[in-house]
N, C-alpha and C positions, 0 to 999 in steps of 0.2 A: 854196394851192389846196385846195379842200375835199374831204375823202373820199365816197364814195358812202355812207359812214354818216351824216354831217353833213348829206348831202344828203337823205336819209332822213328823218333827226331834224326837219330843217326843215321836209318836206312833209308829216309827219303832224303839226307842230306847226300848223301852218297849218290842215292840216282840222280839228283839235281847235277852233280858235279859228271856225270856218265852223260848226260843229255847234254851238257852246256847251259843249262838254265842259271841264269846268278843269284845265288843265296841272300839277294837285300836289294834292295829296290833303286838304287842307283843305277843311272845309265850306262851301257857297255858298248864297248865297239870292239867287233872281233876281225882278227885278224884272215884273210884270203884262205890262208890254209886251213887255219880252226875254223872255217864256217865248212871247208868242204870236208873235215872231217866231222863235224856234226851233225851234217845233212848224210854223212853215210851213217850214222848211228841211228838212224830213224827209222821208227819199225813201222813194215804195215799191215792191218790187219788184214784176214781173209775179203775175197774181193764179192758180192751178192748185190743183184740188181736192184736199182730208186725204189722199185715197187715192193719192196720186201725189208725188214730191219734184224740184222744178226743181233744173237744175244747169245752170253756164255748159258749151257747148259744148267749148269749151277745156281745161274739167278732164276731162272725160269722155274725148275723145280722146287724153288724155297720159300720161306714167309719174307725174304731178306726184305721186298715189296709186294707189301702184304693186301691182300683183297678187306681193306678196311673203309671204313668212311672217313669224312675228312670231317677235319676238327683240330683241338688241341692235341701238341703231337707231344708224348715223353719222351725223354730224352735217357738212352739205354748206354750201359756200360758194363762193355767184354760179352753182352746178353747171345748164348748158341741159339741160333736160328733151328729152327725147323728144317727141315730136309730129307732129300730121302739116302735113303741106307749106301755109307763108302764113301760120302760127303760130307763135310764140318765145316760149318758158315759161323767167327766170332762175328758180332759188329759193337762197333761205338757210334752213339751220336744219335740223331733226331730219329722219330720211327719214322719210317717211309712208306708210301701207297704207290697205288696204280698208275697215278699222275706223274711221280718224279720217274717214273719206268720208263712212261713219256719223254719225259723230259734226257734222260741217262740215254734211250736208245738213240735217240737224233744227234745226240752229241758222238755216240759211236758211230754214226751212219755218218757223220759228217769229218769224222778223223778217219772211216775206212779209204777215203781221196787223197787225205793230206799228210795220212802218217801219226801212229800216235808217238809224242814226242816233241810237236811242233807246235807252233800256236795257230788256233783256229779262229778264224775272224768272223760274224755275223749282226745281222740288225736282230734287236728284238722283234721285230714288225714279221722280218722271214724266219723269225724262228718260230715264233708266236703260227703264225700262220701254216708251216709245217708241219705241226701237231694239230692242226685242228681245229686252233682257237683264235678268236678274233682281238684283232689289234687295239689297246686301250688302258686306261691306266688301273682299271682293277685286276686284268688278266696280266700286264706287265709286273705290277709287285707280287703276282703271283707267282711269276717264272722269277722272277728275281729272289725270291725265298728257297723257289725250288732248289736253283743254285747254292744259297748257302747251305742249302739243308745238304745237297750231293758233297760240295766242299767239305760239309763239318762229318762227314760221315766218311768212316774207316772201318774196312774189313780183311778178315782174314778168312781165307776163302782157301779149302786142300781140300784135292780130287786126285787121288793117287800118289803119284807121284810130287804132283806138281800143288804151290801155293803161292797167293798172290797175298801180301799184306801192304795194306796203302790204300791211301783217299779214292771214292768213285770219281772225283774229279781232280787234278794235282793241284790247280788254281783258277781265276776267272778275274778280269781286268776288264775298264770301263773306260775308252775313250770320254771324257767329260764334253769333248767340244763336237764329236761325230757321234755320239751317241751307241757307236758299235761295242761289243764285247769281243773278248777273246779268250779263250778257252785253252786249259792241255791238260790230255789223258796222260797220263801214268805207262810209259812204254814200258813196264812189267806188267799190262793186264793183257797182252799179246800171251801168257801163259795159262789164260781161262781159254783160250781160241783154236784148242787142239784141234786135228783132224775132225773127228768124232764130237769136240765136245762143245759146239754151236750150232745151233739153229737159225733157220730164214723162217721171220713171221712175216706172215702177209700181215700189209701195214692197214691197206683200207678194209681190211674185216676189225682189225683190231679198232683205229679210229669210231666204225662204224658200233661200237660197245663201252665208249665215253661215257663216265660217268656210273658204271654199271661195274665196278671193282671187280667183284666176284665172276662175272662172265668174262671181265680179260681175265683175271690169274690163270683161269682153266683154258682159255685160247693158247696163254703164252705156255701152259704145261703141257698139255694135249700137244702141242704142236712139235716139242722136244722129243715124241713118239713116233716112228714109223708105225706099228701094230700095238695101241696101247693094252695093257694087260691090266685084270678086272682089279679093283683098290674098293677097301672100304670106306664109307660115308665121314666115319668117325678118323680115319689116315687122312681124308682130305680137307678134313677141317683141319686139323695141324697143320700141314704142307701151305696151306692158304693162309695162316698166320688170322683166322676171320675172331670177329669180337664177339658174335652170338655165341653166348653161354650154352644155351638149349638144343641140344643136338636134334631135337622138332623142328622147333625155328629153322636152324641152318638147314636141314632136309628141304625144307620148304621152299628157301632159298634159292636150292642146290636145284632142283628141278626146275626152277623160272629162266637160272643161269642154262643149266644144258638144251632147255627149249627155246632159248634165244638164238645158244650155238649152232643148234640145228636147223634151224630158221635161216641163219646168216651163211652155215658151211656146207649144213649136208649131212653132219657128223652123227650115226644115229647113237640113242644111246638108253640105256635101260638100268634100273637098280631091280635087283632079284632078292629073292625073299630070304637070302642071307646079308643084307644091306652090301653087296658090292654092285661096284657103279660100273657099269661095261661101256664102252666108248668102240664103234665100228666107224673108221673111218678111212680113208684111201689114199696113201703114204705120199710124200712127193718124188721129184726125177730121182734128187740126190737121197731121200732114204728109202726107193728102191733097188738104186746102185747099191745103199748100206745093208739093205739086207741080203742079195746077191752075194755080196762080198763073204758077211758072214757064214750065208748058209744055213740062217735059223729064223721064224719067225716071228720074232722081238725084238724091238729095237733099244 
């Protein structure tokens, strides 16, 4: 019987051979016709302004990148995420934070142009620099980790209907003599990206909470809400994947994090004497459109 490794192996060998991508590292050269059928095989994601970075609703809502501190990272196997209810996140591979979020969303922001499927080409220096962080060799082997860590990390990811199982990243390559990388997404993760099932985060509020784990997780959930609806203290310690044991502590937390958001968005926000955390805040164009649409107000 085969392992869910082999099972694995099989499915991404399969998409490799759907994309044109070559199973071994030997040089290829494609023929006039096979390039323009593979350049029709190329999918691309939904299309949202520089100023903003899409994410599947699904990541946003879960501990999948968790509001942790940075340190020594375990290394988790088939481990179900956190999430909220009618979602199931397996993952394998390195724990992940706030940082490689960073790092995952820029790499989608930057296949939303070129198509996921294809190879994406960048300096460290402009990558480095579009998140936020300054060019040089501690912050470089840092991004350079992040990468393996997205590389070695695989998930399985079902929202109704739909499932995505495959690496957050499919590969990453390294010019030796220009010093550029190149990157390719997984053209099956175009099925986290329903109508309904991604969000636009404002990128310079989120930038602007570097460093501060806990206040993105709740930027990047909060934002997945048109009208968020009131959640207990102790739900959103799970959902945030956080390491404070003491549900005091993390309260404590919890209030530094929502009085930063509100400082930075506007977002007001209150816990009531049944510890549910209430969040008022003011939808954008497109989850005004969504609740129009629906007719209800919850998003």
């Amino acid at each position: 019987m085969a392992t869910p490794a082999d099972m694995l192996a099989r499915l991404m060998a399969e998409q490799m051979q759907k994309t044109g991508t070559p199973t071994n590292d030997a040089e290829t050269t494609t023929a006039p016709e096979q390039q323009s059928k593979q350049s029709a095989e190329i999918i691309q994601l939904p299309v949202w302004p520089d100023s903003v970075r899409g994410l599947p609703n699904t990541v946003l809502r879960s501990a999948l990148f968790g509001a942790i501190k940075r340190g020594p990272r375990n290394f988790q196997q088939g481990r179900e995420v956190a999430t909220i209810q009618g979602v199931k996140i397996l993952f394998t591979g390195p724990q992940l934070d706030q940082a490689d979020l960073d790092v995952w969303m820029q790499c989608l922001h930057l296949a939303r142009t070129e198509g996921v499927g294809c190879r994406i080409e960048f300096s460290f220096h402009g990558f480095l620099k579009s998140i936020g962080r300054a060019n040089g060799g501690k912050n470089s082997e840092w991004l350079l980790n992040a990468f393996r860590r997205l590389t070695a990390s695989v998930v399985e990811i079902t929202d109704g209907k739909n499932t995505y199982l495959g690496p957050l990243i499919h590969h990453a390559k390294r010019n030796e003599e220009t010093g550029h990388y190149a990157i390719e997404i997984n053209p099956a993760i175009n099925a986290l990206f329903s109508d309904t099932g991604w969000t636009q985060v404002e990128f310079d509020q989120r930038m602007a909470l570097k460093r501060q784990p806990l206040a993105q997780w709740l930027h990047g959930f909060y934002s997945t809400h048109a009208k968020p609806y009131p959640m207990k203290v102790s739900t959103l310690h799970e959902l945030c994947g956080s390491e404070t044991q003491q549900m005091k502590h993390f309260r404590s937390e919890l209030k530094k994090a929502l009085t930063k958001l509100n400082e930075l968005s506007g977002w007001e926000w209150q816990i009531d004497s049944k510890d549910l955390v209430h969040i008022k805040k003011t939808p954008s164009a497109s989850q005004q459109r969504h609740l129009i649409k629906k007719g209800k107000g919850t998003a």
